[in-house]
C-alpha positions as CSV (number, residue, x, y, z in Angstrom):
1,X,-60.2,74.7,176.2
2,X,-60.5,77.1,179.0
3,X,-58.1,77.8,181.7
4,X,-58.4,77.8,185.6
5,X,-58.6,81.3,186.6
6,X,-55.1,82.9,188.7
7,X,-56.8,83.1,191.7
8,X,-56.6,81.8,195.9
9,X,-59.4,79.6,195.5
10,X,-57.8,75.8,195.5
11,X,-60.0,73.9,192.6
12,X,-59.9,70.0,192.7
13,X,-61.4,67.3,190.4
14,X,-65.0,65.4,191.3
15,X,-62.7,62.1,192.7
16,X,-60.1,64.3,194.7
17,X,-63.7,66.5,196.4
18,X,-65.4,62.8,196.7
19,X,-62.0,61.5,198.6
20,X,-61.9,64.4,201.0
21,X,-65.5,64.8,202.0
22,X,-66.3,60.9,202.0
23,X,-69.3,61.5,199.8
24,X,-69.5,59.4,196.6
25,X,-69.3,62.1,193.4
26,X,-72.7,61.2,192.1
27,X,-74.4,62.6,195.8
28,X,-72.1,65.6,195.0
29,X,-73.4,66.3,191.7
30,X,-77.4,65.8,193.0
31,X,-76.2,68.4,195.3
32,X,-75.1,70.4,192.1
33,X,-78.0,70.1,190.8
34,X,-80.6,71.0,193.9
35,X,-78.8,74.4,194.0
36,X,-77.4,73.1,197.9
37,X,-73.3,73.7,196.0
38,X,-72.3,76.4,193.2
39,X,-71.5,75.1,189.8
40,X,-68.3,73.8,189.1
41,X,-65.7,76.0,186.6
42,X,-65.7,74.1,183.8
43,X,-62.5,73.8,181.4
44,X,-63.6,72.4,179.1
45,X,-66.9,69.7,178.8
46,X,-66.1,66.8,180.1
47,X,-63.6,68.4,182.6
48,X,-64.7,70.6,186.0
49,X,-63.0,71.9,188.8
50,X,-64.3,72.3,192.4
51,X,-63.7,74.9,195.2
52,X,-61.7,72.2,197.9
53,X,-63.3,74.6,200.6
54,X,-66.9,73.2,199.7
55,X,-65.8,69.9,201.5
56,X,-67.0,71.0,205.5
57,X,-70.5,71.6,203.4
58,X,-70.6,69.0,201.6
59,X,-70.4,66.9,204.8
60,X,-72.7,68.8,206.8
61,X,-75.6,68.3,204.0
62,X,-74.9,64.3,204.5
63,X,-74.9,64.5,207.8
64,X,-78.1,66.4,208.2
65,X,-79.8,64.0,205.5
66,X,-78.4,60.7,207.4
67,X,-79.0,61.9,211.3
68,X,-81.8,64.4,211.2
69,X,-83.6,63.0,208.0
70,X,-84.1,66.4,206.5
71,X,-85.1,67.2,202.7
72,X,-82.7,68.8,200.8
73,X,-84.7,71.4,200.5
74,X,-84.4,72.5,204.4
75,X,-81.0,71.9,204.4
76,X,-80.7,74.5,201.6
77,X,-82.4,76.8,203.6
78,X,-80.7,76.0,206.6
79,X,-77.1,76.7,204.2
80,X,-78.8,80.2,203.0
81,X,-79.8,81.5,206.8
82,X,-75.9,80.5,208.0
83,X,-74.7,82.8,204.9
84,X,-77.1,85.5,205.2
85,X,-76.5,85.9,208.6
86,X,-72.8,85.4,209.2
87,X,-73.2,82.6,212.0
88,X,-71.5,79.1,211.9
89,X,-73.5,76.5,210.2
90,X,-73.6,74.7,213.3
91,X,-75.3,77.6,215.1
92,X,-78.1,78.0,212.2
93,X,-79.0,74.2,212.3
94,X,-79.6,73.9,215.8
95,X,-81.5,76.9,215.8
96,X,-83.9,75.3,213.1
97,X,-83.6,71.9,214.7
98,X,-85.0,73.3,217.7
99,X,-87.9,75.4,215.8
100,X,-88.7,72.2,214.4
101,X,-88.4,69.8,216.8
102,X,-92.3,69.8,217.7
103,X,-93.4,69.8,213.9
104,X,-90.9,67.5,212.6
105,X,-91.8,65.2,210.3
106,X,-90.5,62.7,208.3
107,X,-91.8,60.5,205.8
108,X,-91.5,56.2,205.9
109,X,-89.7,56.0,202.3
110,X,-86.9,58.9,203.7
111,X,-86.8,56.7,207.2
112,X,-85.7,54.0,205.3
113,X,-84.0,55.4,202.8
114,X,-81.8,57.5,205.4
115,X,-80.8,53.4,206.6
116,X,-83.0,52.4,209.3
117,X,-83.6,48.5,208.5
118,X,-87.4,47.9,207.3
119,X,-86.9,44.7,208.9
120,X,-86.3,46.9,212.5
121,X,-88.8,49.9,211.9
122,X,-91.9,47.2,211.3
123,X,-90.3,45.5,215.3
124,X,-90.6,48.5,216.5
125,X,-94.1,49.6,215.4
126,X,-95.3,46.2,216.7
127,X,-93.6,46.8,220.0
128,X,-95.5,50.3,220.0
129,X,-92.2,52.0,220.3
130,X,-92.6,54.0,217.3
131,X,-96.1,55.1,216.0
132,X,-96.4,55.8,212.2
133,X,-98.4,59.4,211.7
134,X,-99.9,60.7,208.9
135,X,-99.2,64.4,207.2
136,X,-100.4,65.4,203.9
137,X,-101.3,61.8,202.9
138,X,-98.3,60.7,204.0
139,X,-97.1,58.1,206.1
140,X,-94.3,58.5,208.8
141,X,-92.8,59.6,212.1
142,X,-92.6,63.0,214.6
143,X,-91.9,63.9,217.7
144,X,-90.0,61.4,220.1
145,X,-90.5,59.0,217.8
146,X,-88.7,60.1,215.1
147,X,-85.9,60.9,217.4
148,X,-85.6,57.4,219.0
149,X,-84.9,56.2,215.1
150,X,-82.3,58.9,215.1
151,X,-80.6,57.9,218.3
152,X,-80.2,54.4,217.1
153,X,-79.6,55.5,213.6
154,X,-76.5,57.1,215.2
155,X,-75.4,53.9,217.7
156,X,-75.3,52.1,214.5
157,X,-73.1,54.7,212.1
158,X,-71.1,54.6,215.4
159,X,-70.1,51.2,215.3
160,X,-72.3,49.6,217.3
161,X,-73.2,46.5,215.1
162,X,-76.6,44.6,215.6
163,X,-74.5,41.7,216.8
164,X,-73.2,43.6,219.4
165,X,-77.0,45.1,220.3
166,X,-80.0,44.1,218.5
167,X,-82.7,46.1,217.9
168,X,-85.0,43.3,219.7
169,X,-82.9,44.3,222.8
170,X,-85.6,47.6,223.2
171,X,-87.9,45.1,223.7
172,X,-87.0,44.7,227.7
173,X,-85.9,48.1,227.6
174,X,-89.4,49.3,226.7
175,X,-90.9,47.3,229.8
176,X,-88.6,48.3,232.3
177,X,-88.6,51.9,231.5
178,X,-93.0,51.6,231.5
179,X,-93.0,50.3,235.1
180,X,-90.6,53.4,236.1
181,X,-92.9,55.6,234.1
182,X,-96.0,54.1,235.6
183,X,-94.6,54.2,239.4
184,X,-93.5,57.6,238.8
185,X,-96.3,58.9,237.7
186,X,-98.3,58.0,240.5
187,X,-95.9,59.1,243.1
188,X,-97.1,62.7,241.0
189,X,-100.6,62.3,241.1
190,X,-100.6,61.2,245.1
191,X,-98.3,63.6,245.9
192,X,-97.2,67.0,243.5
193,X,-100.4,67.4,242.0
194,X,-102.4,67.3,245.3
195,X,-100.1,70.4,247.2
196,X,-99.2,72.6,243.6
197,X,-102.9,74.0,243.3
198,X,-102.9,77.2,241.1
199,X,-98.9,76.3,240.3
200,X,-99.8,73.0,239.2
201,X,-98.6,73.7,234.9
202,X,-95.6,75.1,235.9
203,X,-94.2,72.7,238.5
204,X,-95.3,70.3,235.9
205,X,-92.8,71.3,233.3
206,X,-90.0,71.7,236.1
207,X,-90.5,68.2,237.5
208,X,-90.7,66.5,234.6
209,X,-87.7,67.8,233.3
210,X,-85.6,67.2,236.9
211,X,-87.2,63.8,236.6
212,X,-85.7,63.1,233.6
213,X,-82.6,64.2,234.9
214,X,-82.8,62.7,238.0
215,X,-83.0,58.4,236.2
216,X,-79.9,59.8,234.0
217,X,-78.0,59.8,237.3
218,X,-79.4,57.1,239.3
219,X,-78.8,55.1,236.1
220,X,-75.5,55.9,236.4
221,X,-75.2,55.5,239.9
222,X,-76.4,51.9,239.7
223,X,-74.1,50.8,236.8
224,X,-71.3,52.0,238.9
225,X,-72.6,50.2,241.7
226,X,-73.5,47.0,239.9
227,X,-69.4,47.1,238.1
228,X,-68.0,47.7,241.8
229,X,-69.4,44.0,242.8
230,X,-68.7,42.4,239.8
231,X,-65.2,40.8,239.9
232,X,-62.3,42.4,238.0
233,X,-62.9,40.2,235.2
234,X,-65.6,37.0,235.4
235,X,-65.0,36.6,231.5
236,X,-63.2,34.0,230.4
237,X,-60.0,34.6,229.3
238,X,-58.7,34.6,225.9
239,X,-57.3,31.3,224.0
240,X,-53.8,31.3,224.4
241,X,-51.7,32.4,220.9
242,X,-48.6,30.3,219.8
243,X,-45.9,30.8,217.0
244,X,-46.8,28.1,214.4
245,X,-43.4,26.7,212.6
246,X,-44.1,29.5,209.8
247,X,-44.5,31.9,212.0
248,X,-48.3,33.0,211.9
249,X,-50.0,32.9,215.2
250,X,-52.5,30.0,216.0
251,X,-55.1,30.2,218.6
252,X,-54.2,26.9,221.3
253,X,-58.0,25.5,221.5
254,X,-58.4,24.3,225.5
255,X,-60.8,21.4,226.8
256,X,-63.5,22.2,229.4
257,X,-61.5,21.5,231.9
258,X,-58.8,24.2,230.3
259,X,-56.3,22.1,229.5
260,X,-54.4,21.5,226.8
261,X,-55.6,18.2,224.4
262,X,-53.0,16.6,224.1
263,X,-52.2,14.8,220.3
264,X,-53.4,11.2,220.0
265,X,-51.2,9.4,217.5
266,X,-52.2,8.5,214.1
267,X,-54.1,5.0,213.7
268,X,-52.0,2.5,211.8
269,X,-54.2,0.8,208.9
């Protein structure tokens, strides 16, 4: 039976390196395998030891496959750029990220096996708010598309439940946001596009960019506006909590009128 090497490097068992980065320990050893994390020092052949420090990796290679749906295979060459040229990891994968952005592509099968509900992809291609390409054969998304699944991917991994917002909630979203579109576009045509002549492709780019920038605030501007009528608080307040006799608390249920019911007494046979 070999021994663990006298050396800095802090080894750890599979279930202690699973606990730390969140990853279960079969993902870890898939990892192994693609080449994305070193081989394990092995004492022996049912026993191996991990470097701890691998943990900040091992979570970046989840997180790339979970928000940016990437193959394994980019994210090892995303990994192998970061080492060969000394920047942070975060650095390198935006840098690729943005290389990519225009030729992105992901497949259906790794949409949905990344987590986005078939249930919700199929509403959304029905609603025209995602459009399925085709690359090699394959099925699947690009472009804005592809990024509007990642958007809500992340709402959802952020604790925004589909009870609290359903993905059928796009569905006014997508109509309100088409009028804007529409009316904006033609305030363009009737008014940018006739004066810009020669400098027509240039102040195109500019104004749609200020544009988009420009409904970020308003939008903000108008929630602020909309909350400052509002009253402090037009919910309904919470039922009122009482010590039971055993001393758990009971919610006090309340008529419509808010009071109390009172008891009726029990009927005598």
């Amino acid at each position: 039976m070999a021994e663990l090497p006298e050396d800095d490097v802090d080894r750890v068992k599979m279930s202690v390196l699973a606990r730390r980065s969140g990853v279960p320990a079969a993902t870890i050893k898939h990892y192994v395998r693609e080449g994305l994390l070193p081989e394990p020092f092995r004492t022996s052949r049912n026993m191996a030891y991990y470097d701890a420090s691998l943990v900040p990796r091992i979570q970046a290679i989840k997180e790339l496959q979970r928000t940016r749906f990437l193959p394994l295979k980019v994210i090892k060459g995303i990994l192998e750029e970061a080492e060969d040229s000394g920047l942070e990891l975060a650095d390198v994968v935006q840098r690729v990220l943005d290389n990519k952005s225009e030729q992105d592509f992901r497949s259906r099968e790794a949409v949905l096996e990344a987590g986005v509900p078939r249930e919700q992809l199929t509403f959304f291609e029905k609603l025209g708010l995602v459009r399925p390409d085709e690359q090699d054969g394959v099925v699947g998304y690009r472009g804005d598309d592809l990024e509007l699944l990642r958007i809500l991917g992340t709402a959802r991994r952020a604790g925004i439940t589909p009870e609290m917002l359903p993905h059928t909630i796009l569905q006014p979203y997508v109509k309100a946001v088409y009028d804007l579109a529409k009316l904006e576009l033609e305030l363009f045509e009737q008014g940018v596009a006739v004066a810009a002549g020669s400098n027509l492709p240039s102040i195109v780019e500019v104004a749609t960019e200020l544009s988009e920038r420009l409904v970020m605030v308003l939008r903000r501007k108008m929630l602020q506006q909309i909350l400052a009528t509002r009253p402090r608080d037009s919910r309904p307040p919470p039922p009122p909590v009482s010590e039971s006799k055993s001393g758990t608390k009971t919610k006090v249920a309340k008529t419509a009128n808010g009071s109390k019911p009172t008891k009726r007494a029990p009927r005598s046979s």
